[in-house]
N, C-alpha and C positions, 0 to 999 in steps of 0.2 A: 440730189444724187441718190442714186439705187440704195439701200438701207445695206445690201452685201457688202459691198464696202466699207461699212463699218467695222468689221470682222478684224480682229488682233491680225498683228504681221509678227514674227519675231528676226529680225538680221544678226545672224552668226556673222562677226568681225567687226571689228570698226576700224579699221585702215581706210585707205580714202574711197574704195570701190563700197566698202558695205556702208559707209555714212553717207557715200552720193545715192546709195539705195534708198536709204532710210528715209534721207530728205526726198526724194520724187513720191515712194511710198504716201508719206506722212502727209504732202502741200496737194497729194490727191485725197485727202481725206481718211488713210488709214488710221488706226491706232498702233505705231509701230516702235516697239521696242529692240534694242539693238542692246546681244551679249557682247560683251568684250571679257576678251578673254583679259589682255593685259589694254592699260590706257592707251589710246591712239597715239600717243607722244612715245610709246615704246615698240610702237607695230613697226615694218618694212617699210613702211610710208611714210614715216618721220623722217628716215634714213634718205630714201630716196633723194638724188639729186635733181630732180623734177624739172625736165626740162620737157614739155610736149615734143615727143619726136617715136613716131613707131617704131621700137627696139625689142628683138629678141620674144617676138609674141606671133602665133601664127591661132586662125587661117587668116593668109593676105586679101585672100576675097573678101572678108567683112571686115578686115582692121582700117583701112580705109577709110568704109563710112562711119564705125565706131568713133575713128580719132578726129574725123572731118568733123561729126557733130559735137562734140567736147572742144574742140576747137573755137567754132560759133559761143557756147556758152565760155568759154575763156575769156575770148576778147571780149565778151561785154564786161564781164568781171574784172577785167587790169581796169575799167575804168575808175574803181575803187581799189586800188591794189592795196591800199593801207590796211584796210578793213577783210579785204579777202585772200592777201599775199599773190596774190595774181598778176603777173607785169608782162607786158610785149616787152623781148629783147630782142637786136639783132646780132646776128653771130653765124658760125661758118662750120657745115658739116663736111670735113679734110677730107680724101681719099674716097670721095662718092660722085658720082656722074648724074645725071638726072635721069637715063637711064636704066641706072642704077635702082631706081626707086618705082615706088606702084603707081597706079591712075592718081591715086588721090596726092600726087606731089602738086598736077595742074591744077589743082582747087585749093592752091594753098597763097593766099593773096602775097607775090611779092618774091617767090622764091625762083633765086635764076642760078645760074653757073656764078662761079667763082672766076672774079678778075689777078690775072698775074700779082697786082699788086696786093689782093686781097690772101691770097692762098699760093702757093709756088706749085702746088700740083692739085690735082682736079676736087675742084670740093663743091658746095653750093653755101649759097646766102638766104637767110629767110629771118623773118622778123617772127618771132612763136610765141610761146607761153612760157614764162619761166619762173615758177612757185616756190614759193616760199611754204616749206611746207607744215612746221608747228603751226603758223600765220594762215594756214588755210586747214588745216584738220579742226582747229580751234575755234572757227570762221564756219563750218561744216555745222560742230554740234551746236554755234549757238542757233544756225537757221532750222537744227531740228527741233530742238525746244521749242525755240517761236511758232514749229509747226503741230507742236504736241507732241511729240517722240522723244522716248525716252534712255538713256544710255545707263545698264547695268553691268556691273564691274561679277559677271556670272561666267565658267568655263562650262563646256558642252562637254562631256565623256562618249557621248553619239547625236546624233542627229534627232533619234527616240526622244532626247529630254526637250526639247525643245518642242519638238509634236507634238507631244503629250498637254503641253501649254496653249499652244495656239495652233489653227484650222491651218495656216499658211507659215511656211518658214521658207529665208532668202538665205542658201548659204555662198556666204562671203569669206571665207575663212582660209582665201589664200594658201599657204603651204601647210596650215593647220587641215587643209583638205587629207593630203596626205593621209592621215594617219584617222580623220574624222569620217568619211565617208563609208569606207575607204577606199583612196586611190592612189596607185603603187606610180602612175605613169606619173604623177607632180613631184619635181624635183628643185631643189635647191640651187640657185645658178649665185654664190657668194659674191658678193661687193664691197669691197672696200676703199673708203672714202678719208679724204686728210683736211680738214677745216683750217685756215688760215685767216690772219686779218687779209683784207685785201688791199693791195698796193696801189690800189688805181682803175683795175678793168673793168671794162663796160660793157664787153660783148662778150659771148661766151663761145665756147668752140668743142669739138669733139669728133674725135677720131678713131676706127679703132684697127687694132693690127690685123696682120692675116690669119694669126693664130684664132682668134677670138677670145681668149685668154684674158689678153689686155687691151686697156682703149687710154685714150687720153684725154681730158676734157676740164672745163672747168667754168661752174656756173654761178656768175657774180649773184650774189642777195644782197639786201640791203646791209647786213651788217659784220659777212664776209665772203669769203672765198671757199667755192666748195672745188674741190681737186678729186680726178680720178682717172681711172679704174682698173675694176677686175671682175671677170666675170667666170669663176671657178666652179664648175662642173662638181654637185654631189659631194658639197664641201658645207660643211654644217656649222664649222668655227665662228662663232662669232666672237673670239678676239682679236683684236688690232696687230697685225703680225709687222712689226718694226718695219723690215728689212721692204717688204711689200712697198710702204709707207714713203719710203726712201725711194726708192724706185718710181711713186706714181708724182713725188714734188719733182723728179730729175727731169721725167719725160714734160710735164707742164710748163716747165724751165727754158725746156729746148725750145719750147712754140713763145714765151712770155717771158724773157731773164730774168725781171722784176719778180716773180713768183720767187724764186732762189731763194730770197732773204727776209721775206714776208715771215710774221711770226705764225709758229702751229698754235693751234685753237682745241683741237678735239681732235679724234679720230675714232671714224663710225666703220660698222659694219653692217650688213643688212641680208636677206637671205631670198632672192626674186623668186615667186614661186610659179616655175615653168614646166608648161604639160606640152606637149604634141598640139596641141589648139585647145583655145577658150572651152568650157564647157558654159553653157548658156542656155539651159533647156529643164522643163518642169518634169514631174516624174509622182505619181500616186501610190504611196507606199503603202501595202498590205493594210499596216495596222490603221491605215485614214490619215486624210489631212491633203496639206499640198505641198509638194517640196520641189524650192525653185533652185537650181545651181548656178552662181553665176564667179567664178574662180578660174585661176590659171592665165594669168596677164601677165608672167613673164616681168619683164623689165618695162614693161608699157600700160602698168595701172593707170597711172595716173593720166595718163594718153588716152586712153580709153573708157575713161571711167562712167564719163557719163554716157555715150552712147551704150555702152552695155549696162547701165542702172533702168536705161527707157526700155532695154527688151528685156532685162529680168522683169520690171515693173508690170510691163504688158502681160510678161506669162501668169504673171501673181494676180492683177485684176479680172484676165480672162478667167481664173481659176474659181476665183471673186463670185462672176457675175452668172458660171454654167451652173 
């Protein structure tokens, strides 16, 4: 391997995009350390209800084959799903048509229209990825270890401190972009989420209104029932707002009656960090170095995670090797 590639990385974030960095990074032979700001178990990605499905994440031209190729590396991974929290579920997205959705729905093995029996009004079926996700962040860091990469409990005040350390830096730092870069256009799009034991369900389902406001859904894990949502525009709360709560077990109710009486578990919130499109592009800052951006996934991190880890990766090795 070229000896430039040996040259330190540093990844600002470790939620699941900047640790799917760290791991491609690292199993290419970097030396790459990843800041966290706070443990991954506390990031947007713990929260997330992780179900692969392109949501709320633009541009459509490359979301596609972002999520088409994280897709491919999914399903090899449910075939250990113990180990990587990774499972193929089947299940039903309500209130969507097939042309409703982009090219890449036809490259998605198995997804058709929804049968009367299946759905009462227009939805589709597909068999996808459905993460477990403390089970797969935890799953993440130990394949970065294994690869030599190391995870420091460090906060960034700029982008400068990390430059200052190493030749290359990946920023992953999601809605921490905001206020890190800075960029005004990443916003907060709220979620909130209602854990249950689960009563029985095996497929999972999701719908959302016409407001965009609210959706409905809910994604079996092994060891309960995640219920939702909401997706609240430039709302920064992250406390559990009761009445919310009530509201997202009523509507899950109406599609699953059995959810009704099911007992509450937890209740999450989580804060999607949503730009106008991905940013995903290198950039050589006055003082030196190389800085790669790869942030703004919206509600579609973890959909996207790995195909946008291979073209940050690329921008960071070409950076490498000129």
């Amino acid at each position: 391997m070229d000896g430039t590639h040996d040259s330190d990385v540093i990844v600002v974030g470790s939620g699941v995009v900047g640790l799917t960095t760290a791991v491609l990074l690292a199993e290419r032979g970097r030396r790459v350390r990843v800041w966290a700001r706070e443990p991954a178990e506390r990031t947007t990605s713990a929260v997330a209800g992780a179900l692969w499905w392109p949501y709320r994440i633009e541009p459509a031209a490359l979301v596609g084959d972002w999520s088409l190729q994280s897709l491919l590396v999914y399903a090899e991974l449910a075939e250990r799903a113990a180990q990587t929290g990774v499972r193929m579920v089947d299940g039903v997205q309500g209130e969507t048509r097939l042309d409703d959705l982009g090219p890449w729905a036809a490259r998605v093995p198995g997804l058709r229209p929804t049968t009367p029996d299946e759905y009462a009004g227009p939805g589709v079926r597909a068999r996808v990825p459905l993460i477990d996700m403390p089970v797969h962040l935890r799953w993440l860091r130990e394949r970065l270890a294994r690869a030599g990469g190391t995870v420091e409990a460090r906060t960034a005040g700029s982008l400068d401190e990390p430059l200052a350390e190493a030749p290359c830096v990946v920023n992953c730092s999601g809605i921490g972009a905001r206020d890190l870069v800075p960029d005004r256009s990443v916003r907060p799009v709220r979620g909130q989420l209602v854990i249950v034991e689960n009563p029985g369900v095996r497929t999972w389902f999701a719908s959302a209104d016409d407001t965009g406001q609210n959706s409905t859904y809910f994604f079996p894990q092994p060891d309960r029932l995640v219920l939702g949502g909401t997706a609240q525009e430039d709302d920064w709360s992250l406390d559990p707002d009761p009445a919310v709560a009530a509201a997202i077990v009523e509507r899950c109710a109406a599609v699953r009656p059995e959810i009704a009486k099911a007992r509450v578990l937890d209740h999450r919130v989580g804060l999607r960090p949503v730009r106008p499109a991905v940013r995903i592009e290198r950039e050589h800052p006055a003082a030196g170095g190389v800085l790669v951006h790869n942030y703004g996934h919206g509600g579609a991190g973890v959909t996207v995670a790995w195909g946008c880890a291979r073209e940050a990766a690329r921008f960071a090795d070409e950076a490498a090797a000129s």
